[in-house]
C-alpha atoms as a printed R data frame, in Angstrom:
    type eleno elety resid chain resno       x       y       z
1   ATOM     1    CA   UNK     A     1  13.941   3.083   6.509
2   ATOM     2    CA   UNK     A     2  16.260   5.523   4.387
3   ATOM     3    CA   UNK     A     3  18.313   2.157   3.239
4   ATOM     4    CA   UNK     A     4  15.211   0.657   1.929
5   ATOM     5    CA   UNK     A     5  13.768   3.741   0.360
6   ATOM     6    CA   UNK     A     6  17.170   3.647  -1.713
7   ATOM     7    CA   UNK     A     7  17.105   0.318  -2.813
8   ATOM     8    CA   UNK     A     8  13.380   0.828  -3.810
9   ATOM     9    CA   UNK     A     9  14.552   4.050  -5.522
10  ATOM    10    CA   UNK     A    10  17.356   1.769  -7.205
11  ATOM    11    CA   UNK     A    11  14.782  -0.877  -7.962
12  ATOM    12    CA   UNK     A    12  12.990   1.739 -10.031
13  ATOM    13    CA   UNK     A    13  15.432   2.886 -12.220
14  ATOM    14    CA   UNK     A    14  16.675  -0.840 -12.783
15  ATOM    15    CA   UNK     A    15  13.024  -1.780 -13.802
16  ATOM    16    CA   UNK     A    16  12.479   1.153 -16.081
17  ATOM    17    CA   UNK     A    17  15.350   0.781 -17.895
18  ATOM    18    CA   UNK     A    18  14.973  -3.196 -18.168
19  ATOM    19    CA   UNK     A    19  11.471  -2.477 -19.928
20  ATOM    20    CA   UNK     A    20  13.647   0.093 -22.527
21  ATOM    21    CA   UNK     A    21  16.043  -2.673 -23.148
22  ATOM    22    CA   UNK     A    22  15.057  -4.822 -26.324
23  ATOM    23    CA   UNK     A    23  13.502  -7.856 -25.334
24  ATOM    24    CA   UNK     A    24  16.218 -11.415 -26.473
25  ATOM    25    CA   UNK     A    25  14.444 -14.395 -25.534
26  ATOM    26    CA   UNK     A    26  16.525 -18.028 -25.468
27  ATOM    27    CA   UNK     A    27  14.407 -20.900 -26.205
28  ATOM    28    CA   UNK     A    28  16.450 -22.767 -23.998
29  ATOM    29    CA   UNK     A    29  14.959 -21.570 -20.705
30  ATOM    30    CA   UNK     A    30  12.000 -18.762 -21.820
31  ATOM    31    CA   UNK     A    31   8.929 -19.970 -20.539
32  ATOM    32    CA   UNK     A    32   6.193 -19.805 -22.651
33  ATOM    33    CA   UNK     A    33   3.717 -17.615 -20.648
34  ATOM    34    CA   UNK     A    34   2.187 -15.391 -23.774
35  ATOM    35    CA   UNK     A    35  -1.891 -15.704 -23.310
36  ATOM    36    CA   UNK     A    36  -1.684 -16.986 -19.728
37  ATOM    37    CA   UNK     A    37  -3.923 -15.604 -16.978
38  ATOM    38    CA   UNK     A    38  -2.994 -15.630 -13.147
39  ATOM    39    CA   UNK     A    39  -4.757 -14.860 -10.154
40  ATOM    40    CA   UNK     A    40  -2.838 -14.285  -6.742
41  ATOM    41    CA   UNK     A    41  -3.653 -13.500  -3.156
42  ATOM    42    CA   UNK     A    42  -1.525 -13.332   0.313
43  ATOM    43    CA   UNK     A    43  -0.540 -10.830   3.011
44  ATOM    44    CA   UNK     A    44   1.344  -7.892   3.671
45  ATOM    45    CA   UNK     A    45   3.528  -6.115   6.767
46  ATOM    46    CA   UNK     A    46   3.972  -2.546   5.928
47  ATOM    47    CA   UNK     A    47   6.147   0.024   7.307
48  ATOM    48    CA   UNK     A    48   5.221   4.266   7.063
49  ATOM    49    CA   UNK     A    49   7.618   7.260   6.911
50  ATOM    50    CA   UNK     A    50   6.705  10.055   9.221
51  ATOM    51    CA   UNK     A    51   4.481  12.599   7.855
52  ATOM    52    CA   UNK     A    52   2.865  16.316   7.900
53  ATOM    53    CA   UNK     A    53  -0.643  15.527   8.480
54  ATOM    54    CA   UNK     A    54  -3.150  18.968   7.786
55  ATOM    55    CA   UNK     A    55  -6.815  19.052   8.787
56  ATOM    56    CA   UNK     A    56  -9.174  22.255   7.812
57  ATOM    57    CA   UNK     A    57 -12.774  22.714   8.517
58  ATOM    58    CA   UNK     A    58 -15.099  25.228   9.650
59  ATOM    59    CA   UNK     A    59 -12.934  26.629  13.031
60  ATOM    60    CA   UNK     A    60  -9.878  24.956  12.591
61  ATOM    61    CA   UNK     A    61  -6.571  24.809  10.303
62  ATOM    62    CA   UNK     A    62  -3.918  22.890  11.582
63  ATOM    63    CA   UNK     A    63  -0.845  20.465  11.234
64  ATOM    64    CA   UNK     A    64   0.381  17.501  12.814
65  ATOM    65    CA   UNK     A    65   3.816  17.669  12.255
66  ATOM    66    CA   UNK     A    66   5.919  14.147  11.580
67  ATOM    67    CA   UNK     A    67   3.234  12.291  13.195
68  ATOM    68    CA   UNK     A    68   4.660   8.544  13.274
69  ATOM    69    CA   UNK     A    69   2.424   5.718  11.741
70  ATOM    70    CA   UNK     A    70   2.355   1.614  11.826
71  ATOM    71    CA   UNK     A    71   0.585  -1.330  10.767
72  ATOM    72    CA   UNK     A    72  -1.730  -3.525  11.891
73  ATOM    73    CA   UNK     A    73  -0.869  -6.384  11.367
74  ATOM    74    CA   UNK     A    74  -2.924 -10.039  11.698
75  ATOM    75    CA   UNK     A    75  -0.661 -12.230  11.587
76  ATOM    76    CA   UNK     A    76  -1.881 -16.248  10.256
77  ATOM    77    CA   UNK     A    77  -5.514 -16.587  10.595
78  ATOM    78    CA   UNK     A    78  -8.247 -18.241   9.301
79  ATOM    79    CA   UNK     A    79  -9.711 -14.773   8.039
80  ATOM    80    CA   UNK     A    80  -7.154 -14.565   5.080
81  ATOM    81    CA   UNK     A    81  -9.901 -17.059   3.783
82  ATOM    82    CA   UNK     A    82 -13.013 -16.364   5.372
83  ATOM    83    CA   UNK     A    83 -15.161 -14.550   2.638
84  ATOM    84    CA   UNK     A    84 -16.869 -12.680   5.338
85  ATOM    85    CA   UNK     A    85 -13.731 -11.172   7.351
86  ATOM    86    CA   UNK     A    86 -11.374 -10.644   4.516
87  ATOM    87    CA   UNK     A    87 -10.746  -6.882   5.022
88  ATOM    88    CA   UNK     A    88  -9.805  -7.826   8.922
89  ATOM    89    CA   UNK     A    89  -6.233  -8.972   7.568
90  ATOM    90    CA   UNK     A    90  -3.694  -6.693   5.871
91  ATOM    91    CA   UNK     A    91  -4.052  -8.368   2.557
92  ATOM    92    CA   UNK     A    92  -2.997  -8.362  -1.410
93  ATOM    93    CA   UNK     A    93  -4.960  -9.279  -4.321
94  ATOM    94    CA   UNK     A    94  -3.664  -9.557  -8.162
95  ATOM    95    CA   UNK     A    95  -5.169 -10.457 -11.854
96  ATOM    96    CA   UNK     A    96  -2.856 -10.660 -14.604
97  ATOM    97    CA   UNK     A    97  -2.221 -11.398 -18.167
98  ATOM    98    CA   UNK     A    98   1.075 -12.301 -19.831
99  ATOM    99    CA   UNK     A    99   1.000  -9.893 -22.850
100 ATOM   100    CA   UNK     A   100   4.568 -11.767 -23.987
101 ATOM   101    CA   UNK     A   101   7.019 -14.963 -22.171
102 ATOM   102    CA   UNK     A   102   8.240 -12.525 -20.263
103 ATOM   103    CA   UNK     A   103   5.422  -9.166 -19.513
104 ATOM   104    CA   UNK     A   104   2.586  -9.189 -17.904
105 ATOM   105    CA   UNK     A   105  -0.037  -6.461 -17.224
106 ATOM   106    CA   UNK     A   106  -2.159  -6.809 -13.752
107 ATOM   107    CA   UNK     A   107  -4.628  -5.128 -11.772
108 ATOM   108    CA   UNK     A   108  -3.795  -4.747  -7.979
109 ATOM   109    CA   UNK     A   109  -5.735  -4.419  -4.634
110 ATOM   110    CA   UNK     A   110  -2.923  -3.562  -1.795
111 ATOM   111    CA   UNK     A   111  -5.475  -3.606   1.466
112 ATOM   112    CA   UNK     A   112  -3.045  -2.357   3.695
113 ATOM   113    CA   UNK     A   113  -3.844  -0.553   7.419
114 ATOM   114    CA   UNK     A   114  -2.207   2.608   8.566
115 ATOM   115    CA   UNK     A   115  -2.728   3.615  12.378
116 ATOM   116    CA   UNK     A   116  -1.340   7.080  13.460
117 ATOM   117    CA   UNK     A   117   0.680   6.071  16.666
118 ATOM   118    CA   UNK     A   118  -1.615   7.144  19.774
119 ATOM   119    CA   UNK     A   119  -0.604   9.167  22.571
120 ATOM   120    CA   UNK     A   120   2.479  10.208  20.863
121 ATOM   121    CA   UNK     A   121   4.017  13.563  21.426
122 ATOM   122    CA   UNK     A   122   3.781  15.585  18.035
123 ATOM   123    CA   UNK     A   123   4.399  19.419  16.892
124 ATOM   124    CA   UNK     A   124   0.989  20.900  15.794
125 ATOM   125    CA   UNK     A   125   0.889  24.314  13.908
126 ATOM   126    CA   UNK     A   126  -1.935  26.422  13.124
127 ATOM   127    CA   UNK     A   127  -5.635  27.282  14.905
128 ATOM   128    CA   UNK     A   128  -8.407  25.937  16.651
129 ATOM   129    CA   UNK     A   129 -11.211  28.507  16.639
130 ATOM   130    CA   UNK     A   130 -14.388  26.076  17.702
131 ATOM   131    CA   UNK     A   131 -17.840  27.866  19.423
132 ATOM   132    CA   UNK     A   132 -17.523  27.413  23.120
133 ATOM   133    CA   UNK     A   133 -20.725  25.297  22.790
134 ATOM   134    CA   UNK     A   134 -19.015  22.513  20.023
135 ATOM   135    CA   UNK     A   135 -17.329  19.545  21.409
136 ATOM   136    CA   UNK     A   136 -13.559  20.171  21.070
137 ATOM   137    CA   UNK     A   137 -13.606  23.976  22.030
138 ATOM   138    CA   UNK     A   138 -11.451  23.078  25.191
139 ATOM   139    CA   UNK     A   139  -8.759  22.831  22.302
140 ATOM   140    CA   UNK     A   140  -9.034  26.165  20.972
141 ATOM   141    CA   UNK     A   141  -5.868  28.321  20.539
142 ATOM   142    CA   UNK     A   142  -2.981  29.516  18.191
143 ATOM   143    CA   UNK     A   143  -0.263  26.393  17.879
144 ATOM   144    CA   UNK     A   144   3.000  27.494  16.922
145 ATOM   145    CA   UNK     A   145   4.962  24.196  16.887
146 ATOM   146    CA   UNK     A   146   3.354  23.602  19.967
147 ATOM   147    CA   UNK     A   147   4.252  19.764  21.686
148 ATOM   148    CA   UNK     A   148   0.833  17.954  21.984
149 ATOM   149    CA   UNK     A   149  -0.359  14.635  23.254
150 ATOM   150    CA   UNK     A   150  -2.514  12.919  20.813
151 ATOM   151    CA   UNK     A   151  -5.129  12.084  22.793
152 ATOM   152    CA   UNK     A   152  -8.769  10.344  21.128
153 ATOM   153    CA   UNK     A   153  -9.916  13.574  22.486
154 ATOM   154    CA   UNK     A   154  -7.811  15.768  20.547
155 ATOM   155    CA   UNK     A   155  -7.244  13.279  17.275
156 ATOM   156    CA   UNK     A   156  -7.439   9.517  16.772
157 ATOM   157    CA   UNK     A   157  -6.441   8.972  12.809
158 ATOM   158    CA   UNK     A   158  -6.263   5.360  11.099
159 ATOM   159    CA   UNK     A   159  -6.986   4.378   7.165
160 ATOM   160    CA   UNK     A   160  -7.579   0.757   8.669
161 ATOM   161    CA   UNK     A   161 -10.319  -0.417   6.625
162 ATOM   162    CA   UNK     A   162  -8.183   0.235   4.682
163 ATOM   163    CA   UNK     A   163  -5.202   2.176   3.173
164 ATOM   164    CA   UNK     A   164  -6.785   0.907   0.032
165 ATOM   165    CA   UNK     A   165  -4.083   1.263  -2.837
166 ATOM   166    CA   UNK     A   166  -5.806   0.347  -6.242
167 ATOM   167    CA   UNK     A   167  -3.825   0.206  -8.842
168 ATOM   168    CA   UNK     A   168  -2.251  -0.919 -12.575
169 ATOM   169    CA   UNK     A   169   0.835  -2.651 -12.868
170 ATOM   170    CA   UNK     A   170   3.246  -3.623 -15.781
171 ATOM   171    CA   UNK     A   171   5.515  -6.620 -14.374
172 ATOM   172    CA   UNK     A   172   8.620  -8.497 -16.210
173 ATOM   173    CA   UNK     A   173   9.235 -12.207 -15.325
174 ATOM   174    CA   UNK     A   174  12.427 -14.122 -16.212
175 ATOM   175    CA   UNK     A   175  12.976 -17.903 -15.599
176 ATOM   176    CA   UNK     A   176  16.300 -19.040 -14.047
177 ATOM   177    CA   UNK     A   177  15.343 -22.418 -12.745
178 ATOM   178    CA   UNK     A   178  18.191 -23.087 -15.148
179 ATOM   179    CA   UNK     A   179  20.863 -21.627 -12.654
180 ATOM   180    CA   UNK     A   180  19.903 -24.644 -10.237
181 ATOM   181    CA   UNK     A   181  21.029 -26.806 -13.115
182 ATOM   182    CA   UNK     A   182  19.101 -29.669 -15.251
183 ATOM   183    CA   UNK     A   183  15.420 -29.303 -13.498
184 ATOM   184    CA   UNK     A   184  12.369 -30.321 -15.264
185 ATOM   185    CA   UNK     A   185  10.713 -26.878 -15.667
186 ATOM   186    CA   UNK     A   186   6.912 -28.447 -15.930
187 ATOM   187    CA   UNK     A   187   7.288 -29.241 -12.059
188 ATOM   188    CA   UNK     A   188   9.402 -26.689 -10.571
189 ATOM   189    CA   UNK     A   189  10.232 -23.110 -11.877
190 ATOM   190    CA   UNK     A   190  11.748 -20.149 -10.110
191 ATOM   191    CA   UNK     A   191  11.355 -16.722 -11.527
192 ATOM   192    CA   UNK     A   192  12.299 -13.428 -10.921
193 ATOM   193    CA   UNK     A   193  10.384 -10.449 -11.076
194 ATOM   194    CA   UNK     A   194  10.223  -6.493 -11.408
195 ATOM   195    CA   UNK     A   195   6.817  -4.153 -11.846
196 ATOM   196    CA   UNK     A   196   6.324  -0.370 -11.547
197 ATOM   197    CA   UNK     A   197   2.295   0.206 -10.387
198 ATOM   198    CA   UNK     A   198   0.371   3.093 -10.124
199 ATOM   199    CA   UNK     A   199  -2.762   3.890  -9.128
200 ATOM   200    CA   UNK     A   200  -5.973   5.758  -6.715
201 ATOM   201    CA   UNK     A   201  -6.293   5.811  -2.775
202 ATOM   202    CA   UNK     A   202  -9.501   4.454  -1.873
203 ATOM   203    CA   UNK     A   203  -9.066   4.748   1.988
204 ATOM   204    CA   UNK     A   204 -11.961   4.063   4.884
205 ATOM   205    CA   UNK     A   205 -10.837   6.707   7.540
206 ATOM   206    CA   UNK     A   206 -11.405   6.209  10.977
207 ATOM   207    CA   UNK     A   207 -10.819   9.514  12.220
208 ATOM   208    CA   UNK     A   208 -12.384  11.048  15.852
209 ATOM   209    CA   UNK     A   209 -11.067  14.496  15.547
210 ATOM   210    CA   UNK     A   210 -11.781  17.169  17.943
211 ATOM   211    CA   UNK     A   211 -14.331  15.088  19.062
212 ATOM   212    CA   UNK     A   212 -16.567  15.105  16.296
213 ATOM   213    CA   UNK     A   213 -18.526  12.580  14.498
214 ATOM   214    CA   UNK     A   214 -16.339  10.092  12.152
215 ATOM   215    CA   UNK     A   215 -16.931   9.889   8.976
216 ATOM   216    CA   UNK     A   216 -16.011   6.171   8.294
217 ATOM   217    CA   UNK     A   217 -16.179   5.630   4.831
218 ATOM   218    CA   UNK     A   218 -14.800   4.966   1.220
219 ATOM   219    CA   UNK     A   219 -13.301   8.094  -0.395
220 ATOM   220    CA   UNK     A   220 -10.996   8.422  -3.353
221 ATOM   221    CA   UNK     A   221  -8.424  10.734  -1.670
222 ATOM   222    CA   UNK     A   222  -5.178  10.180  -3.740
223 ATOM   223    CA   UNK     A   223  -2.866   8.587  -5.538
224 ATOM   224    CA   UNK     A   224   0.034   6.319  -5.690
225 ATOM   225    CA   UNK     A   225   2.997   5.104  -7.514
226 ATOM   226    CA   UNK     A   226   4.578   1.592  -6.696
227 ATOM   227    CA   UNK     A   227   7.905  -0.549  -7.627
228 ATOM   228    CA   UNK     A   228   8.465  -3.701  -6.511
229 ATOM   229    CA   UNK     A   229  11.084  -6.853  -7.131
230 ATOM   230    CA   UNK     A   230  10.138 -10.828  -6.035
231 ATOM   231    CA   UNK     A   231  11.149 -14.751  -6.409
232 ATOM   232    CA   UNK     A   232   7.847 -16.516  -7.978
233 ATOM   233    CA   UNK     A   233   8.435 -20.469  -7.400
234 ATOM   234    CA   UNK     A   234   5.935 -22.740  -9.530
235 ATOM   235    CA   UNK     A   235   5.184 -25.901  -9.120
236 ATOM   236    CA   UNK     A   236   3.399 -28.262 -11.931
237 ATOM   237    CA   UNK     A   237   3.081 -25.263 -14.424
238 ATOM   238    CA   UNK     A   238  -0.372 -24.054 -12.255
239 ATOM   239    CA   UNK     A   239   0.421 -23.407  -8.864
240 ATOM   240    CA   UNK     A   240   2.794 -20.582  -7.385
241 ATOM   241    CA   UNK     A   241   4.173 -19.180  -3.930
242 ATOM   242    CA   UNK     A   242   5.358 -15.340  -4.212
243 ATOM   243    CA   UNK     A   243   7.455 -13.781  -2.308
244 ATOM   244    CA   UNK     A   244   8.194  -9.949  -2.851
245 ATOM   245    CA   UNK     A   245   9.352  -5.853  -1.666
246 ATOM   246    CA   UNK     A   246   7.461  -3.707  -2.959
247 ATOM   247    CA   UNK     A   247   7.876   0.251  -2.099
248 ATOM   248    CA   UNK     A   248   6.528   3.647  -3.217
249 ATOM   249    CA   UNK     A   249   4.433   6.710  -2.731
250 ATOM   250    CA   UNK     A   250   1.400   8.084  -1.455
251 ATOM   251    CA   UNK     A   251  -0.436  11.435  -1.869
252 ATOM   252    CA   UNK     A   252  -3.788  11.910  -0.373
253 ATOM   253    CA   UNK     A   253  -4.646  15.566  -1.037
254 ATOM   254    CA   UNK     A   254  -8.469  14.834  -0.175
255 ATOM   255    CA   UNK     A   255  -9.122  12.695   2.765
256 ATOM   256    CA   UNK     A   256 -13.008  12.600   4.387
257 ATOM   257    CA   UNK     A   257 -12.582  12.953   8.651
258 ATOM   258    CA   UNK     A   258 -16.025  13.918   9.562
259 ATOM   259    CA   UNK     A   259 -20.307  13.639   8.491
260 ATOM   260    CA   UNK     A   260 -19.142  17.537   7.288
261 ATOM   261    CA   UNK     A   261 -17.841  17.276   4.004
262 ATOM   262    CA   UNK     A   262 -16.006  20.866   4.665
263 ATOM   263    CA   UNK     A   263 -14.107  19.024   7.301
264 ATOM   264    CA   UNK     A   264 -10.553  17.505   5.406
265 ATOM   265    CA   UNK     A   265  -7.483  15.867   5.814
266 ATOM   266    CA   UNK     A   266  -4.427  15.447   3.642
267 ATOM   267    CA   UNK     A   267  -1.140  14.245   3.769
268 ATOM   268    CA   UNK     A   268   1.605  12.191   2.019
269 ATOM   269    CA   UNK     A   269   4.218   9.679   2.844
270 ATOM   270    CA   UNK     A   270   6.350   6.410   1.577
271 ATOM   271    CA   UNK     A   271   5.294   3.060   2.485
272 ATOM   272    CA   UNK     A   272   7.367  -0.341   2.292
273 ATOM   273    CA   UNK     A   273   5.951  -3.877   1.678
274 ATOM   274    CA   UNK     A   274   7.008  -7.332   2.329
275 ATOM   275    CA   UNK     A   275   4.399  -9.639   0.740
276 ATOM   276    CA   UNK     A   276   3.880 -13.590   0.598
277 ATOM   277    CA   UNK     A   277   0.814 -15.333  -0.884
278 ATOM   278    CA   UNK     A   278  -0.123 -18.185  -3.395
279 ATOM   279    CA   UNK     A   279  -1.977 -18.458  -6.951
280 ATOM   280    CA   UNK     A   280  -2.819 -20.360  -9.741
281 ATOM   281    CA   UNK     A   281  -1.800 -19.305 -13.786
282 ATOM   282    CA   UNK     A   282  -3.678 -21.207 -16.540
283 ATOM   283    CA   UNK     A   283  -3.492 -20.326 -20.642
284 ATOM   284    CA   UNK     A   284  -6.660 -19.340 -21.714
């Protein structure tokens, strides 16, 4: 995970500075994608770093310490289509506009899923103070670094509907079909791409903590910022596969848990994409 948080990190800096760089176009192999308009939609696996997860509320203050976090993946299913079960799959969804041939500006809907690993062994800090008559009480004491079993009893803590990352991106796209030698570009093109994103948190918590009534619902708890590098192959000018990395970060200072809006989460962590979907580009 450290090697690809690098190379992300690497990606960044490449991508920034390519956008500073003056823009030289060659007729010989620019496409001409000023004014087009492309719509895209596919998948995602995504992989979590460890992080400090800290929940307040009235009788409690308290840290999960590197709690470890996955997926949850659906694999190929029907559902990726299905209108009415869209949000079951871990999925991606893009509109864009070509501002030149080669940049394009795009709004982004990364539904991705984050489960905290249960029954893992974690380090929890702080106090549980609950009234003997609340549900939860039989947690009460002072945790200092403290090894605890996360139980659903104790804390069962997922963004799986989703880890909703909502964001802007600015993307650069350059054609090298040519490197494959003489191919006619108006039925097969291969480009390359690099975008920096950024952008809210609009998570759906599923969170049973101390035993207390979830909350379950949309919430804009955060932020995040996003770079990402792919291979875009197009085939008859209006139809293309994408295949990309994207990695970044993610601060959610204000996360709902429970029906008491004193009760709150927050944490933050980097996440790593791979993504793979299809969509159509048209001028308009």
């Amino acid at each position: 995970m450290l090697k690809q948080l690098l190379a992300i990190s690497c990606i960044c800096f490449a991508t920034v500075a390519s956008f500073a760089q003056e823009e030289k176009q060659d007729d010989k192999y620019t496409s001409h994608n000023k004014g087009k308009i492309f719509f895209y939609w596919g998948g995602n696996g995504s992989n979590y770093t460890k992080s400090d997860i800290h929940f307040r509320g009235n009788g409690y203050n308290f840290t999960v310490h590197d709690a470890i976090a996955h997926d949850k993946p659906r694999g190929w299913s029907i559902d990726y289509i299905n209108p009415s079960r869209m949000t079951i799959p871990q999925t991606n969804f893009e509109v864009g506009y070509f501002i030149s041939d080669h940049y394009n500006v795009s709004f982004k809907v990364d539904h991705m899923k984050y489960v905290m690993t249960q029954y893992q062994q974690a380090t929890v800090s702080g106090l549980i103070n609950l009234p003997e008559s609340e549900a939860g009480s039989e947690f009460n004491g002072i945790y200092n670094n403290d090894e605890v079993y996360m139980t659903e009893d104790f804390l069962m803590f997922e963004h799986t509907d989703g880890l909703n990352y909502i964001h802007l991106g600015l993307s650069r796209f350059d054609d090298v079909t040519s490197l494959l030698g003489p191919i006619n570009t108006d039925v097969f093109q291969i480009n390359v791409t690099e975008g920096i994103g950024g952008g809210i948190l609009l998570p759906k918590t599923n969170a049973t903590l101390l035993s207390k009534e979830r909350h379950d619902d949309f919430h804009v708890s955060g932020y995040g910022v996003s770079a990402d590098v792919g291979v875009n192959l197009t085939f008859f000018k209006h139809f293309f596969v994408r295949g990309s990395l994207k990695g970044g970060f993610i601060d959610m200072p204000n996360i709902r848990t429970t029906n008491d809006t004193s009760d709150k989460a927050k944490q933050h962590f980097f996440f790593y994409e791979r993504l793979i979907g299809f969509g159509v580009i048209f001028k308009i």
